[in-house]
C-alpha positions, 0 to 999 in steps of 0.5 A: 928640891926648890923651897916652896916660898922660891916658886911664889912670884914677887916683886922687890923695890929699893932706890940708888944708895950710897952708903958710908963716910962721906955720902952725904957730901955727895948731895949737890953732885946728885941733885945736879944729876937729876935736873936741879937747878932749885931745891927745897930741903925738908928738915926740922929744928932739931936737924938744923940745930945739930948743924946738918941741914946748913951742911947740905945747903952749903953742899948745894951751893958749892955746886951751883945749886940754888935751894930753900929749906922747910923746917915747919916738921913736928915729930908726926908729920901733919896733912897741913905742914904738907899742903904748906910744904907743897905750896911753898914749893910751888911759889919758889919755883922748886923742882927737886926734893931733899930731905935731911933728917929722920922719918919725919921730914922724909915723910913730909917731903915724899908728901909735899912731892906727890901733893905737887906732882897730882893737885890733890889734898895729903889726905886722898892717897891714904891706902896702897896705890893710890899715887897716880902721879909720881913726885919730883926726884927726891934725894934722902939723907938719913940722919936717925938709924931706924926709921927707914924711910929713906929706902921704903915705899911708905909715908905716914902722916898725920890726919890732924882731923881724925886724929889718926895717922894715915899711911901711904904706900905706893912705889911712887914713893920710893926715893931716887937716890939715898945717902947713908952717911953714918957721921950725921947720927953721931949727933943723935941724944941717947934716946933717940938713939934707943928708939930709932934702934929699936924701931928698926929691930922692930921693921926687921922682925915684922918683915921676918915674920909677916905673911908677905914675906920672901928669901929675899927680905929673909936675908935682909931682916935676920942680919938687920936683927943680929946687927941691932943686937949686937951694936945697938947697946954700944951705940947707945952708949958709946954715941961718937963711936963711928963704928957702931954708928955705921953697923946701926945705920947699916941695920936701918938700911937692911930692915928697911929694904925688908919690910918696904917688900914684906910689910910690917904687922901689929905693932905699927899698926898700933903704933900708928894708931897711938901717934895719930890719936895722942901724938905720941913719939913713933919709935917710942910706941914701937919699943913699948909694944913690941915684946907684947905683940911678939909674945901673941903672935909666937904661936902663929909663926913659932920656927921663925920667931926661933930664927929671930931669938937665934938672931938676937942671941936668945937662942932658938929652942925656949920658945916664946919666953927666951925670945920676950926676954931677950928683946926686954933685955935689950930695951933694959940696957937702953933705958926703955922701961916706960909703959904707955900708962907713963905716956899718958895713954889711959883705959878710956883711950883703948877702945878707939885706939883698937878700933883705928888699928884694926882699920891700919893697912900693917895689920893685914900682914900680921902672922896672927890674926887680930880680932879688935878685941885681941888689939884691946888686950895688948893695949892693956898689957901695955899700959 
């Protein structure tokens, strides 16, 4: 007999990738592929310092690609570096997008597309399918293991105004093409490593358990979670190590193709939240919260929270408490001991954070049903 979850509908969305050694060499050959002749490449400083973005702009030239780059990206990506990125697009003469880095620059440029393709402010496609137009063809290589973008049908970005980050989620906004290559995360610092990982870990066990979720995104989200549990740790500690890198990577890629389907949940609705009212690191904010709202929401989900404790090693009969201490195990081992109090966060930001997390489109997945007040209750756990 056919499970029941085979006989719902769904629709699943991915981009071309090529993944492994090497796939990023393969930029100029797809940016000529997809109509060149003049790219503008979204990066950061930090990318550029390590050596990367000089690696794909050469990459271009070498195969007659003329291109410009826009560094002007900060941790959470801003609605103003997006008009600036779209204007400037538009004055160059551009007609494809490449973004090298981590989450942020994909935002910013998956933005700076859709803001050039419709005329229209960042800020007025907040929500889901609101994308009428989609952007020029957008080229991601990924250089941080967690974030996802590169695969997934979100941007977020920050609604400098209200303080608030916005999400965008349109299948316009899947990439063409991603090139995963797992050399160009070696050069990530240690926690960076950590929280980019466990964003991941996050992605995947949200997408595992959230309301939207299918056989499809299933098979996706527990490898992705077995893979951060088992090569995270030397990852973290072993940062050259290729091997690990590319199961980390490999991890990135399969949590994201499953939540950019199954949606995510509490957590990034919160984390959304703390990033746009206090500019707090995204990833960060993820590995804080995550053991908190797993611990709420076991009760509304408890035999596929076992399959994740089975996943992480935990085992899946203790129950809640076998499966909290596995993830805090974890993030022990990678030196994610902070609280929110040691972020900055204080009581007095609670009540506003609630509020614009229950407004955020990640909660409407969430196993469990959160009242504003539940959201009040983590935060102060968190603390």
């Amino acid at each position: 007999m056919l499970d029941d979850s085979l006989l719902q509908m769904r629709k699943f969305l991915a981009p071309e990738f090529v993944f492994g050694p090497g796939a990023s060499d393969l930029a100029g050959r797809y940016a000529r592929n997809l109509g060149g002749p003049k790219a503008m490449v979204v990066s950061d400083a930090g990318v550029a310092a390590a050596g990367w973005t000089a690696k794909i702009l050469a990459n271009l030239r070498d195969a007659g690609l003329a291109a410009v780059e826009f560094l002007d990206v900060s941790p959470n990506p801003r609605d103003s570096q997006v008009m600036e990125g779209a204007q400037r697009f538009a004055r160059e003469g551009c007609n494809m997008l490449i973004a090298v880095g981590g989450g942020s620059p994909m935002d910013c440029a998956k933005g700076i597309g859709i803001v050039h393709s419709n005329n229209q402010h960042i800020l007025t496609f907040e929500g889901a399918d609101n994308v009428a137009l989609p952007g020029p063809p957008l080229i991601c290589i990924p250089t941080t293991a967690g974030t996802s973008a590169d695969v997934s049908q979100f941007a977020i970005v920050s609604d400098t105004a209200r303080k608030v980050k916005i999400a965008i989620v349109s299948k316009a906004l899947v990439p063409d093409v991603s090139l995963l290559d797992p050399a160009l995360t070696v050069t990530m610092p240690p926690g960076l490593t950590a929280h980019t990982g466990l964003d991941a870990l996050t992605h995947a066990i949200e997408a595992y358990v959230s309301n939207a979720s299918s056989p499809m995104t299933d098979l996706l989200a527990l490898e992705a979670i077995r893979l951060v549990g088992a090569s995270l740790p030397q990852a973290y500690a072993e940062p050259r190590n290729i091997h690990a890198r590319s199961r980390m990577l490999h991890a990135s890629l399969l949590a994201g193709l499953a939540f950019t389907n199954a949606i995510l949940g509490a957590v990034h609705a919160m984390a959304h939240s703390l990033g746009g009212f206090l500019d707090l690191p995204h990833g960060q904010c993820n590995a804080i919260l995550l053991d908190h709202v797993v611990r709420r929401n076991y009760a509304a989900a408890p035999e596929r929270y076992q399959r994740v404790a089975e996943a992480l090693g935990a085992g899946g009969e203790a129950g809640p408490d076998a499966l909290v201490g596995a993830v805090r195990g974890l993030k022990a081992r990678l030196g994610v001991t902070q609280t929110l109090g040691d972020l900055g966060v204080v009581a007095a930001d609670i009540p506003a954070l609630a509020e614009m997390a229950s407004r955020d489109p990640c909660l409407a997945t969430n196993p469990a049903v959160l009242s504003r007040a539940d959201l009040e209750a983590l935060f102060r756990e968190a603390l």
